[in-house]
MARLUMLUM-570889 format. One line per 10 residues: number of its first residue (from 1); for each residue x, y, z of C-alpha. Coordinates in nm, 3 decimals, padded with zeros to 5 digits. Example, Ala and Ser with C-alpha at 12.3 -4.5 7.8 and 13.67 -1.06 7.14 Angstrom:
<zafis>
1> 01.230,-00.450,00.780  01.367,-00.106,00.714
</zafis>
This chain:
<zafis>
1> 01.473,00.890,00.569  01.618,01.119,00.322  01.462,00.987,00.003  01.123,01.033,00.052  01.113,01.436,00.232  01.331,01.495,-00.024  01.038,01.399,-00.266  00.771,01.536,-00.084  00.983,01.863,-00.103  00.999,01.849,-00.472
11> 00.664,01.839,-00.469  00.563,02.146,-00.277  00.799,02.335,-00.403  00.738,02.235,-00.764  00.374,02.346,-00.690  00.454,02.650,-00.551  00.685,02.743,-00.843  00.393,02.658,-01.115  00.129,02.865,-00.904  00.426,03.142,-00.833
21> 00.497,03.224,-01.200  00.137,03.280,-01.263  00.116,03.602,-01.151  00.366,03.797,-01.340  00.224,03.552,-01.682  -00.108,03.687,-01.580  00.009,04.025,-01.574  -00.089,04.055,-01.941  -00.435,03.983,-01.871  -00.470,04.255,-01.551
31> -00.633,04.539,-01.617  -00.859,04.433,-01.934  -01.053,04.153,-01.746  -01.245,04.185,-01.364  -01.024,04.060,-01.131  -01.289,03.791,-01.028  -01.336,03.658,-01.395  -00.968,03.658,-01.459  -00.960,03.397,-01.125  -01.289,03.243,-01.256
41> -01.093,03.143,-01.603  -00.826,03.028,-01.454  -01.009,02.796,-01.202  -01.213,02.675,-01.473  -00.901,02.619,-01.727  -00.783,02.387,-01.398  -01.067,02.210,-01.394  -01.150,02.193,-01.800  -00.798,02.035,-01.860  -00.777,01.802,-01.599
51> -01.147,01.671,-01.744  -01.001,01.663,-02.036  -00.703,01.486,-01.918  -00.886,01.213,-01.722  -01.177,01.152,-02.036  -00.843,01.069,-02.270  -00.690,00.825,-01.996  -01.040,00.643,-01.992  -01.086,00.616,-02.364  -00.704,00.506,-02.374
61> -00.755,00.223,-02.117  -00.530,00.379,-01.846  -00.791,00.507,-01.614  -00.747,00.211,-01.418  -00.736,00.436,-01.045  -00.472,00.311,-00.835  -00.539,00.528,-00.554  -00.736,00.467,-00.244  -01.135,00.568,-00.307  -01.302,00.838,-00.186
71> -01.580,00.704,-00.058  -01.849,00.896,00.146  -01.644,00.973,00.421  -01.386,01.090,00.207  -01.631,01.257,-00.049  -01.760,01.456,00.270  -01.381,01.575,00.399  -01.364,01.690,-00.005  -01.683,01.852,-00.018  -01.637,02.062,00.281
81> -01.309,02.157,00.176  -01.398,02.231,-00.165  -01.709,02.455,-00.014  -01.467,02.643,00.242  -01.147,02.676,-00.004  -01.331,02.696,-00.355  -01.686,02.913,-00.251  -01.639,03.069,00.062  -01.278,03.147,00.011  -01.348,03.329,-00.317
91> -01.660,03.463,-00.218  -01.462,03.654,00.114  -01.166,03.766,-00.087  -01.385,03.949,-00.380  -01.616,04.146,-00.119  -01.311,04.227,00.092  -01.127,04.314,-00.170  -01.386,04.617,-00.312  -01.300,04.799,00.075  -00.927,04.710,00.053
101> -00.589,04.818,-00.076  -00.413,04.561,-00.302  -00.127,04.623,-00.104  -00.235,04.544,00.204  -00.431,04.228,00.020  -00.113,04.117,-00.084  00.011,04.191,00.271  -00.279,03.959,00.459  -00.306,03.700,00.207  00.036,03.575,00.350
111> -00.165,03.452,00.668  -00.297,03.186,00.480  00.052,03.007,00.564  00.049,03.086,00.876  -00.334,02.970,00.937  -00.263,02.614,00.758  00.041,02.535,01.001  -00.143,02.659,01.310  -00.468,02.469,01.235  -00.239,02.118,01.117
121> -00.032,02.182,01.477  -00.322,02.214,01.745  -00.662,02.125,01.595  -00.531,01.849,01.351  -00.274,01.740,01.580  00.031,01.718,01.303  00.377,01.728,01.487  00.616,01.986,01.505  00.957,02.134,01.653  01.057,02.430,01.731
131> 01.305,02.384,01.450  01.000,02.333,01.201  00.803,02.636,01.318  01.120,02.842,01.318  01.132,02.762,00.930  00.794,02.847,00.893  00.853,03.202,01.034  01.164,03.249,00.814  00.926,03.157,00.482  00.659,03.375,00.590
141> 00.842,03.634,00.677  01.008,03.654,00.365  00.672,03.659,00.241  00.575,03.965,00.423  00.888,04.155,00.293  00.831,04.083,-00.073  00.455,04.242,00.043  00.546,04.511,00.190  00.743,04.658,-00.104  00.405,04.869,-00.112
151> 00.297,05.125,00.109  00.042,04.990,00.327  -00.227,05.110,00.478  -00.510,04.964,00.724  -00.808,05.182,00.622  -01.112,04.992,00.538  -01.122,04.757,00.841  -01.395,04.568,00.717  -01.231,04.478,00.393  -00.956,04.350,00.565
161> -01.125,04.142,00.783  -01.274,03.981,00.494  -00.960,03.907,00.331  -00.844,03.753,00.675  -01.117,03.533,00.662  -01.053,03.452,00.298  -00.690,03.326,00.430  -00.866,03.138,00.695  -01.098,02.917,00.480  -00.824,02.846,00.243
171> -00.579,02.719,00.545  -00.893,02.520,00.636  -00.927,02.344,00.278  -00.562,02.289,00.260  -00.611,02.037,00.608  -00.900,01.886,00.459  -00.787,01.797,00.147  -00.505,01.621,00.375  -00.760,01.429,00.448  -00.787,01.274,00.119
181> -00.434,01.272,00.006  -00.405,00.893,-00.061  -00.698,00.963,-00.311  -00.658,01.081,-00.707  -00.494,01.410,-00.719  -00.601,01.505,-01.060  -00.950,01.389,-00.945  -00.904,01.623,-00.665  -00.798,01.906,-00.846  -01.070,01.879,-01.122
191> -01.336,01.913,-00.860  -01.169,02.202,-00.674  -01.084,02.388,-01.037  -01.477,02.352,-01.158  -01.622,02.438,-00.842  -01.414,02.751,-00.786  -01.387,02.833,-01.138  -01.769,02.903,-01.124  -01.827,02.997,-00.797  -01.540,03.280,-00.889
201> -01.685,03.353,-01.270  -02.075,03.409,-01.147  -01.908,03.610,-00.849  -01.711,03.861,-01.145  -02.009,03.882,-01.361  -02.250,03.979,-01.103  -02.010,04.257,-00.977  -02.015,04.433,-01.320  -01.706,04.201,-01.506  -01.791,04.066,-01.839
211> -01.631,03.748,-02.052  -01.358,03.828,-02.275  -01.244,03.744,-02.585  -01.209,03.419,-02.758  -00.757,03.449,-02.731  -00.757,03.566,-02.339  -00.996,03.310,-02.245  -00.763,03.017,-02.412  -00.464,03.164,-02.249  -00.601,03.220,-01.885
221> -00.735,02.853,-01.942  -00.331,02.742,-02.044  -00.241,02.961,-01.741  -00.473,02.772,-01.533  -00.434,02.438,-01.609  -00.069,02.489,-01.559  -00.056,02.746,-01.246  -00.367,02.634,-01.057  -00.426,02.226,-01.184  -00.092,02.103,-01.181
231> 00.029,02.278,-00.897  -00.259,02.170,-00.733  -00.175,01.775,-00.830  00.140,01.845,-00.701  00.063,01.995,-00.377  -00.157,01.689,-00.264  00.138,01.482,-00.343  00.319,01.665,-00.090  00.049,01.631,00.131  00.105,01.247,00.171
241> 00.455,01.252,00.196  00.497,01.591,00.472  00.158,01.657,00.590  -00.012,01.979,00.577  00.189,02.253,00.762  00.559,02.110,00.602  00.380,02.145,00.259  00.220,02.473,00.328  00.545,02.648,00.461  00.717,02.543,00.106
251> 00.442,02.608,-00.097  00.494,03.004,00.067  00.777,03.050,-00.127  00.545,03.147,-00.435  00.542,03.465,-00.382  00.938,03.465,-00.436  00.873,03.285,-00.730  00.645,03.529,-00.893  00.948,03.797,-00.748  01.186,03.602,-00.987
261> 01.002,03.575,-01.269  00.924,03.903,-01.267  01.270,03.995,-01.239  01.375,03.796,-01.547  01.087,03.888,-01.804  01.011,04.269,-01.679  01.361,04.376,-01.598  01.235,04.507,-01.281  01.584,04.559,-01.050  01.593,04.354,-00.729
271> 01.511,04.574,-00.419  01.622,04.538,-00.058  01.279,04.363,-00.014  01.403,04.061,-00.274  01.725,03.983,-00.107  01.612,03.990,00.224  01.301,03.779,00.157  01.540,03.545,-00.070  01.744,03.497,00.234  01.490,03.457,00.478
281> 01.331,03.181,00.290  01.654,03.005,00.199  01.689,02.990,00.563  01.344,02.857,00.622  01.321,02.577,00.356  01.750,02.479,00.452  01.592,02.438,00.828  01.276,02.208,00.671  01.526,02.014,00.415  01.739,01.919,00.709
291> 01.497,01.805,00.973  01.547,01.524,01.173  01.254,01.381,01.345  01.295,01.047,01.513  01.134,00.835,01.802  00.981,00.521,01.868  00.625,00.546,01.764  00.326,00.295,01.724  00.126,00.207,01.359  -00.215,00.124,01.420
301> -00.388,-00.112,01.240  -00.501,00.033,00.874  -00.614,-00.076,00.563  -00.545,00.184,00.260  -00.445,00.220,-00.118  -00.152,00.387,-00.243  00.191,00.351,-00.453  00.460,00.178,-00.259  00.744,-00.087,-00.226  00.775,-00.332,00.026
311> 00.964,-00.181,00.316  00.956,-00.195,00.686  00.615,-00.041,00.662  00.481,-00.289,00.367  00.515,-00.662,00.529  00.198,-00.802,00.407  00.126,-01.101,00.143  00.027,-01.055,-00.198  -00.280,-01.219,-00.353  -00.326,-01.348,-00.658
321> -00.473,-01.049,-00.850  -00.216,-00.830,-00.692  00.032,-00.625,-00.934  00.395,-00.792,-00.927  00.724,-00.558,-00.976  00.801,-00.232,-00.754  00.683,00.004,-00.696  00.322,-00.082,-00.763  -00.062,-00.012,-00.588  -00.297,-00.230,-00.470
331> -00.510,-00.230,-00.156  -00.342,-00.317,00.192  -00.349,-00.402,00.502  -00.079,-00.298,00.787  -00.051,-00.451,01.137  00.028,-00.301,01.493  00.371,-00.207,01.417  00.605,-00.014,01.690  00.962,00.073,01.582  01.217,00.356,01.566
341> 01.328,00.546,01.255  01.319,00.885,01.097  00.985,01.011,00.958  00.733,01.256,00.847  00.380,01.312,00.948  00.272,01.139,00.589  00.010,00.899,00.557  00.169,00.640,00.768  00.279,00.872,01.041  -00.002,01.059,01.185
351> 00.075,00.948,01.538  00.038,01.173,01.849  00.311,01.264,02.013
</zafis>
């Protein structure tokens, strides 16, 4: 029970510390690029160096995939998360964001947690407690108090709305993409990377922005690969191991990451703001950390591919062609299986309850 939440924790929150510290790294780049080509680069610097990454591990010999295919009903889950997270998310955020404050931005784009858990709870059925949603309050309301550092103001409905909606098709991506968790993350994240990356580049240049010079565009590409790919590989791992609202509550704490970083390289003194978001998340990921969710449940039959060892979950026979030593990945099938133990809504777990 402990072992693997505690892994799907690292995870999230190892994503959410690589996206977190690109902000204040970016900071350099603010100012002398359009905000939508800045996001453009470092979408496409995701993409371009996971490519890159994946052409070396086939010319190697280790591109051997040991995760579960996409196939066309998976392809379609990633394509309509791609078009919702990677165009229309983008798309929203830069028109809403030409009729909007940053601060208040800043302020709304913190709904994107809250829009993830909601839609995993009660249109993609994923279980919760009140202790779970609790934490989720705590993160995102630590959130909100790093935001509103800033005055805020509502003016400019429109714009607003438009960032709201921004949040919205984001939360819906991040429960899609659960759907294809078991499949190759870096895969994943390449597609997502390109797709934005261009859909967010054309977006800049058409609203006046124009490309840079040869030294920004290599580091927003570093920046991306880092902030936006890796993070990205790492949040689908969490994905399979905590489901979709449990990874999006610690992937939240980014902001406070960004806070910290900030802290450290700009000297900027901790405010009121800090400490009381620090301690409202603290509370919120101690409350997730420290969940205990247990019941007798019921596996239906399924047939997937993934990494694993052979546990209560993992009874069958191997074949012939089938890797020996553990862990290891091959393609499996589990039986009706009802028991009682501690879990997570990963991919063996998506039971109603």
């Amino acid at each position: 029970m402990a072992a693997l939440p505690r892994r799907g924790a690292l995870f999230a929150l190892c994503s959410a510390i690589l996206f977190g510290a690109t902000t204040p790294f970016a900071k350099a780049l603010v100012g002398s690029i359009h905000p939508a080509v800045l996001a453009g680069l470092l979408y496409l610097g995701s993409g371009a160096g996971l490519l890159a990454y994946r052409v070396v591990q086939n010319l190697s010999g280790a591109g051997q995939s040991h995760h579960e295919h996409l196939g066309l009903r998976g392809s379609m889950w990633l394509g309509a998360a791609i078009l919702s997270g990677g165009v229309l998310g983008p798309l929203l955020l830069m028109v809403g964001l030409t009729n909007t404050l940053a601060s208040t931005a800043s302020l709304l784009l913190n709904l994107e947690g809250v829009f993830t858990a909601l839609l995993a709870w009660f249109v993609f059925r994923e279980n919760f407690d009140f202790r779970i949603a609790l934490g989720m309050g705590c993160i995102v309301a630590g959130a909100l108090a790093l935001s509103l550092q800033e005055s805020v103001s509502l003016a400019g409905m429109t714009g607003a709305v438009l960032v709201v909606g921004a949040c919205f098709a984001w939360a819906v991506d991040n429960n899609l993409t659960r759907k294809v968790a078991l499949s190759d993350p870096a895969q994943i994240a390449m597609l997502k990377g390109l797709v934005a990356g261009a859909v967010n580049l054309a977006g800049g240049l058409l609203a006046g922005g124009s490309i840079p010079d040869v030294a920004s565009i290599g580091y927003a590409a570093a920046l991306g690969f880092f902030g936006y790919g890796l993070s990205l590989v790492l949040f689908v791992l969490a994905l399979r191991e905590l489901g979709t609202a449990r990874t999006g509550a610690y992937y939240s704490t980014a902001p406070f990451v960004g806070a910290v970083i900030s802290l450290i390289i700009f000297n900027d003194p901790p405010t009121l703001a800090f400490i009381l978001a620090a301690l409202l998340m603290g509370i919120g990921v101690w409350l997730h950390l420290t969940e205990n969710h247990e019941h007798e449940h019921e596996h239906e039959p399924l047939t997937h591919t993934h990494w694993h060892v052979h546990d209560e979950h993992h009874l069958h026979e191997h074949g012939p062609d089938d890797p020996a030593g553990e862990p290891h990945a091959h393609k499996h099938d589990h039986t009706r299986l009802r028991h009682v133990h501690g879990h997570f809504p990963d991919a063996h777990h998506e039971h109603r309850h």
